[in-house]
C-alpha positions as CSV (number, residue, x, y, z in Angstrom):
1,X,0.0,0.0,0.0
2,X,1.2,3.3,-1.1
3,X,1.1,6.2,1.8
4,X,0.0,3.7,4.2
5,X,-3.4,3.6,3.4
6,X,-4.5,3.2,-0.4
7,X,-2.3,2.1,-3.9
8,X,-1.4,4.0,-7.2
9,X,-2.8,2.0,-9.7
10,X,-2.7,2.6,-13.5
11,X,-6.2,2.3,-15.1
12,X,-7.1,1.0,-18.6
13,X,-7.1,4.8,-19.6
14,X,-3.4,5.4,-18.2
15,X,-4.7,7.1,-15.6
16,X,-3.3,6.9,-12.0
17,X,-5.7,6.5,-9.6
18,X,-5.6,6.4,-6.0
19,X,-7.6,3.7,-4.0
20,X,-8.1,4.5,-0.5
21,X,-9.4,2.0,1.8
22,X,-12.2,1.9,3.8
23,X,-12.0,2.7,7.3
24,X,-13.9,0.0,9.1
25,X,-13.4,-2.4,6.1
26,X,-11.1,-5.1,8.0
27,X,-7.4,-5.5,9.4
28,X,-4.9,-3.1,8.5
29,X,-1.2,-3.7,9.0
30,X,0.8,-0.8,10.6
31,X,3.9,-2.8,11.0
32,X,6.1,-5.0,10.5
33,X,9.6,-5.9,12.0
34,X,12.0,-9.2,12.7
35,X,13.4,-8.8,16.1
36,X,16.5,-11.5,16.5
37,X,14.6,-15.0,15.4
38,X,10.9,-13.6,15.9
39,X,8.5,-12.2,13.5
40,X,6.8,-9.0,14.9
41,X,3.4,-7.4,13.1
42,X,1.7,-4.6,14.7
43,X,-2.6,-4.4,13.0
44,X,-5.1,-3.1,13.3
45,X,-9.0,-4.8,13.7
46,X,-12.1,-3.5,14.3
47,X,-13.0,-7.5,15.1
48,X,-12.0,-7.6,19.0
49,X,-14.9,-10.2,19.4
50,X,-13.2,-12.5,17.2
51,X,-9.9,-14.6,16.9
52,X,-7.2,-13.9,15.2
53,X,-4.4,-15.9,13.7
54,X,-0.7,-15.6,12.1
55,X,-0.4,-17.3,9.1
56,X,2.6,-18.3,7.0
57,X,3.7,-19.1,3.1
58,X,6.8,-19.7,1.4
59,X,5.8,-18.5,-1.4
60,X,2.3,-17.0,-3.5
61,X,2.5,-19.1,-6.3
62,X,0.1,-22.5,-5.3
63,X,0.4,-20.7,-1.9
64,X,-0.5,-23.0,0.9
65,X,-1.5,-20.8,4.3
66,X,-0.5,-22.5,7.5
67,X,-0.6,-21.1,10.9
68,X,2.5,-20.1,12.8
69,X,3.0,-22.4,15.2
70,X,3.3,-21.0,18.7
71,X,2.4,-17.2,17.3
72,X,1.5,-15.1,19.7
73,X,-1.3,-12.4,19.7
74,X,-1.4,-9.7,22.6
75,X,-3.8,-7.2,22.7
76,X,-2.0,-3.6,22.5
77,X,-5.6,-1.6,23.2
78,X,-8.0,0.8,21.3
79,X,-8.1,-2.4,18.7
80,X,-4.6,-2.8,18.3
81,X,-3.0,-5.9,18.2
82,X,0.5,-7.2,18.0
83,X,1.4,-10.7,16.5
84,X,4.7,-12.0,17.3
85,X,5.9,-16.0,15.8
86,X,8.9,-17.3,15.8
87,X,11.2,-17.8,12.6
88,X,13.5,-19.9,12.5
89,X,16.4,-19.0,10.1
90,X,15.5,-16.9,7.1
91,X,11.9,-15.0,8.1
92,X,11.9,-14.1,4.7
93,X,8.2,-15.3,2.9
94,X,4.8,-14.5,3.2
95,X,2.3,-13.4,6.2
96,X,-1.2,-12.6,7.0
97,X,-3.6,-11.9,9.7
98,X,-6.3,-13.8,9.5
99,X,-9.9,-13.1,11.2
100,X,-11.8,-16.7,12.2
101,X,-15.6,-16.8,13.7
């Protein structure tokens, strides 16, 4: 996401357009770190009566979501959240927050 909260996109008519997203539409990352062998993200969530999960991927291409085992998620107030897993060696790939019933 561009400016933290919408993208540039080119249209069919060459046009650049900027999408912004809607406020209460769902989780929104506001960061993301690696802190020694741990993965930190710091979202948004306007779900606090719902769970939420880290999930993992190697890769986007026949990507395969799995939870990170042992991830933590710790409330950081006024519908903040922080999720924190560990990563074993390279933390490099693919993460999401997802929202379960």
């Amino acid at each position: 996401m561009a400016g933290g909260d919408g993208a540039f996109v080119t249209g069919w008519s060459g046009k650049v357009q900027r999408l912004a997203a809607d406020a209460g539409s769902g989780v929104r990352v506001l960061g993301f770190a690696t802190e020694g062998a741990n993965v930190s993200i710091r979202f948004a969530s306007p779900f606090s009566n719902r769970r939420h999960e880290l999930e993992t991927a190697a890769g986007l291409r026949g990507v395969r979501w799995a939870a990170c085992s042992g991830a933590i998620i710790r409330s950081l107030g006024r519908d903040r959240y922080e999720a924190v897993c560990a990563a074993p060696g390279d933390p490099s790939g693919f993460y999401r927050i997802r929202v379960r019933p």
